[in-house]
N, C-alpha and C positions, 0 to 999 in steps of 0.2 A: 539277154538271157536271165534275167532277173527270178525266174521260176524254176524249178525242175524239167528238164527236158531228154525227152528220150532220144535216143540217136542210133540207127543203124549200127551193126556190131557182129562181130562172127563169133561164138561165144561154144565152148565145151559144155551139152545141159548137166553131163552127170560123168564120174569119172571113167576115164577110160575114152569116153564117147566121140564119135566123131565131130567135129565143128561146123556149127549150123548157125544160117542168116537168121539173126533175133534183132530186138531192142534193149538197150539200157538205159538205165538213169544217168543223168550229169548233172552235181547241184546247181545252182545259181551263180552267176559269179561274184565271187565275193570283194571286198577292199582290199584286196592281196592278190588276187584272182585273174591267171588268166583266160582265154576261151583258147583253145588251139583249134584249127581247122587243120585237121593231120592231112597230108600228103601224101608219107610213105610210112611204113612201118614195118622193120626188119624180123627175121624170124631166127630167135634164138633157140639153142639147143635147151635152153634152161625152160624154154616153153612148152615143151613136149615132156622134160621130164614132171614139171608141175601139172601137167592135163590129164599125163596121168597116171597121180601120186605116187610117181618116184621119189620126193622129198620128203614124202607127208602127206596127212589129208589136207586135200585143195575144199575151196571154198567155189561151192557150185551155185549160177553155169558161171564160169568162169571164162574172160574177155584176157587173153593173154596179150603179149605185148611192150616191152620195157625199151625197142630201137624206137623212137619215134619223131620224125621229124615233121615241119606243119609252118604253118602261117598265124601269127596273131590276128583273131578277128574279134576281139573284144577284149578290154582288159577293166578289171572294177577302176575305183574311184580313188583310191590309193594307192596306186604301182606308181612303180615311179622308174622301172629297169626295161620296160618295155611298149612297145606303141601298136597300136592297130598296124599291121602289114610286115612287122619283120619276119626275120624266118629264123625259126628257135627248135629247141629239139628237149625232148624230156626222155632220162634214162630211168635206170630200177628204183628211183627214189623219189617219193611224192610227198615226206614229210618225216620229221627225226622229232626228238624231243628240243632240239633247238639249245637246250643246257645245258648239258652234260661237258664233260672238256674235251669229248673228242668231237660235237657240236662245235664248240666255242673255236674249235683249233681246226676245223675245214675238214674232220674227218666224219663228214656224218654215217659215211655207210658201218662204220664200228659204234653208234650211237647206242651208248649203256641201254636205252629203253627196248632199243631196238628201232630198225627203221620200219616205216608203212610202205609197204613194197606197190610199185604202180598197178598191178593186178594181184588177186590171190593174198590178199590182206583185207582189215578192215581199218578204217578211218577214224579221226579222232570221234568222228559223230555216230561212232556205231555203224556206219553203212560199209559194204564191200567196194572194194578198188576194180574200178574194168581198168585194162590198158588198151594198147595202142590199135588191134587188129578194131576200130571201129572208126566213125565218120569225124568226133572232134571229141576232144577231153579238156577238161577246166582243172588247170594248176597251179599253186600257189607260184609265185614269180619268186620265188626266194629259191624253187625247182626246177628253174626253168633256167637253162640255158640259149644265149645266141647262135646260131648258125652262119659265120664267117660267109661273106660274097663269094671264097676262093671255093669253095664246097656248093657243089651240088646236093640237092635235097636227099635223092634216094638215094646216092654211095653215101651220105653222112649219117643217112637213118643209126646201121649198124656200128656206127662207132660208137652212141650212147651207149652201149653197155660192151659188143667187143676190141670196140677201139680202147676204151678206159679200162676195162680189164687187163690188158697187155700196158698200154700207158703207165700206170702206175706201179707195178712192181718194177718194170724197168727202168722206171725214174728212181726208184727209193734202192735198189741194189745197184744203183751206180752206173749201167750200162750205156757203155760209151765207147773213145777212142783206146784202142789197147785191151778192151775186153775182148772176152771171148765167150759169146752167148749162145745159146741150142734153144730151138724151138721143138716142143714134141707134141707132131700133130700140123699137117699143112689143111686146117679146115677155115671154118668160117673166125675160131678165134687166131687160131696159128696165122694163119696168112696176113693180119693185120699186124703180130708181134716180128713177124719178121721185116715188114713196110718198116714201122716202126722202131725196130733194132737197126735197121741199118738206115736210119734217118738221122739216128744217137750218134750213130758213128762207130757204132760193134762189129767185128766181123763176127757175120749170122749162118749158123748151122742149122740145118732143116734136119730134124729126126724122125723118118717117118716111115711105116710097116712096111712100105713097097717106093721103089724108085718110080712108082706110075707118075706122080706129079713133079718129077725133079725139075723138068724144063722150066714150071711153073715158080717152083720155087726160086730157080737160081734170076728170073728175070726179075720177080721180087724184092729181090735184093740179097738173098742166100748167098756165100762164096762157097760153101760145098751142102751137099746134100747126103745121106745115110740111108739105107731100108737097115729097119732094127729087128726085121726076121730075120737077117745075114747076122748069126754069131762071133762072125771075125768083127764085125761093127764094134763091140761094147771092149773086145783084145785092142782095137785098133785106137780106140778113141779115148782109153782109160786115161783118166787126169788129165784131162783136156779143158775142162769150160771153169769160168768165172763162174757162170750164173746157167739156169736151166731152166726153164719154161715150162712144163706140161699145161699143153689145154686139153687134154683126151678126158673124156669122162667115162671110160674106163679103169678097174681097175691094172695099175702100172708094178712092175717088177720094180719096185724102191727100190732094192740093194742092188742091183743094174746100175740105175740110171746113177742112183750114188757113187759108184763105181769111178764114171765119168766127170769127175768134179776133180778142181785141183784143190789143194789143203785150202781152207776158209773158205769153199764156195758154199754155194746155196742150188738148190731143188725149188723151187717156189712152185706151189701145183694153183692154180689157176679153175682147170676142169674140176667137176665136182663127181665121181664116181657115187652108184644106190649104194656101191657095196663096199664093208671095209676092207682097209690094205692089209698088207703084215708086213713088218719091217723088222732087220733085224740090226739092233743096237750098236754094233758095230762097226755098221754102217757107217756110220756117222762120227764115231770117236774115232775111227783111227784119224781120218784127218780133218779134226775139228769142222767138218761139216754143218751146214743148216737145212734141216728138210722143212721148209715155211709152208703157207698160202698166202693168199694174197683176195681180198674181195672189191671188183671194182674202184670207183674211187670219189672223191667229196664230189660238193659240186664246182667249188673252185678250180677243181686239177681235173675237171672233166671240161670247165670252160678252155682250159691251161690246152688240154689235148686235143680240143677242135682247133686250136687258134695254130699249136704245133703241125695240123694235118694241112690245116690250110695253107699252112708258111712251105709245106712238102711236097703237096700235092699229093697227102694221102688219102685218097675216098678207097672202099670199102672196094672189094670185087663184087659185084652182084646179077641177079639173076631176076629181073621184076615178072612178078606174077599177079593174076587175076585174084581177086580172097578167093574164088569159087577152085581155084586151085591147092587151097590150104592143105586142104588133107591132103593128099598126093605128094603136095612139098615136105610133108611130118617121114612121110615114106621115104623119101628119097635124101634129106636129112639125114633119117637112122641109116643108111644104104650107102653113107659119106657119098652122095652122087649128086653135089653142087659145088659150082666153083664161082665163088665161095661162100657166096650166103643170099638164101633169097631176101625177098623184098614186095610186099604187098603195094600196089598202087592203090590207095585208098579209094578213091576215084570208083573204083570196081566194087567197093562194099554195101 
């Protein structure tokens, strides 16, 4: 692949718009470079709200896509981390500033310049980023992560971005034996932090609108489950948890969920809601509380969290579909009416 090459791709032409079979560019590969031959690639919530510009204005037509899992089938002249045939996965990060010290110290996704997001950004060369919903993408191997023999391709797709999204704040607030951690939201991010939390060694609480998916929850690894329409829920459960989770991208009743926290916990919000919160300060001081977030994670602690899923036997729950199915998946998505997260077989693009 020495040239530019175009390659199949299911691509948003203009915002809003529905997703349609096109071509895009893939540079050449470079001395760093390598060719992925994608597989599978997961469908995030984060990708319907970038299609359409819920975050912002998106950069059209836009190739969503940041789950992606694949096969090495070319690597330049200089890799030295990867070989034609392994099986590797690339998540929301295709390139940082490299210097900076949250760079230098494996945090790239807080990278002072900013990160180049795998779609919906542009590149250091001026061109736009497609991601994963296409036939093969070329990535620097410094991006690139191994996909573990214990992991299947398409349960591992969704863990680049919501396996490592739940991974890492639960590593960095501690969650383990003796805690006591809440999940809010049993979707395609929640149901990985609960696999996850109770991998840690947490006993894991499911915070979710309706008991529709308890059963689900509790085989996950949940030891109780909550519907948080039930007002007695937030009487019953006040100073309860170590640490809290939201992955909802809604907005959340803060002084609630605060509520539920015992002195020195943490709220970590995860989901990213269009709209703002309202909080009220009190919230928080009475007992020394922390309302954080948390954004994915380097790519060290993303290698870190395949090799933990492997060691678990955590793959993702998934739903594989046809690309010709996308739109319909966007629908059903918004509609929470997937357990727990589709999965494009590339194959079909």
């Amino acid at each position: 692949m020495s040239v530019v090459t175009q390659v199949p791709a299911y691509a948003a032409p203009a915002r809003k718009a529905p997703l349609e079979r096109t071509t895009v560019p893939r540079r050449p590969v470079g001395a760093h470079d390598v060719l992925i031959d994608i597989k599978y690639a997961g469908i995030c919530h984060s990708d319907i709200h970038q299609v359409r510009d819920g975050w912002g204005e998106g950069i059209y037509p836009m190739v969503p896509g940041h789950e992606i899992a694949g096969v090495v089938a070319e690597v330049g002249a200089e890799v030295t981390k990867f070989a034609v045939g392994d099986r590797v996965g690339v998540g929301c990060i295709v390139d940082t500033c490299r210097a900076c010290e949250y760079c230098l110290r494996g945090q790239e996704q807080y990278c002072v310049r900013g990160i180049t997001g795998t779609y919906n950004a542009i590149d250091k060369n001026g061109e736009p980023t497609y991601g994963g919903y296409s036939s093969h993408i070329v990535v620097d191997e410094n991006y690139t992560v191994r996909v573990p023999d214990g992991l299947a391709l398409d349960v591992a797709a969704p863990l680049l971005c919501a396996g490592i999204t739940l991974y890492s704040p639960l590593k960095h607030w501690q969650a383990g034996p003796g805690k006591k951690v809440a999940i809010v939201g049993l979707g395609g991010l929640g149901h990985m932090g609960v696999k996850i939390a109770h991998a840690l060694g947490a006993e894991v609480t499911v915070l979710s609108q309706s008991l529709r998916k308890k059963e689900d929850g509790l085989k996950l690894g949940a030891s109780h489950y909550y519907a948080t329409s039930d007002e007695t829920t937030f009487e019953e459960l006040a100073g309860s948890f170590d640490l809290i989770l939201s992955t909802v991208s809604a907005p959340l009743g803060l002084d609630a969920y605060l509520g539920l926290l015992k002195v020195d916990g943490a709220l970590v919000n995860v989901g990213a809601p269009e709209e703002p919160v309202a909080l009220n300060l009190f919230s928080v001081i009475g007992g020394r509380k922390t309302l954080a977030g948390s954004m994915i994670g380097g790519i060290a602690e993303t290698q870190e969290m395949l090799d933990f899923c492997a060691e678990h036997g955590l793959g993702s729950e998934i739903e594989l579909i046809r690309a010709d199915e996308i739109n319909e998946a966007y629908e059903r998505v918004l509609a929470s009416d997937v357990r727990y997260r589709f999965v494009i077989d590339a194959s079909t693009i």
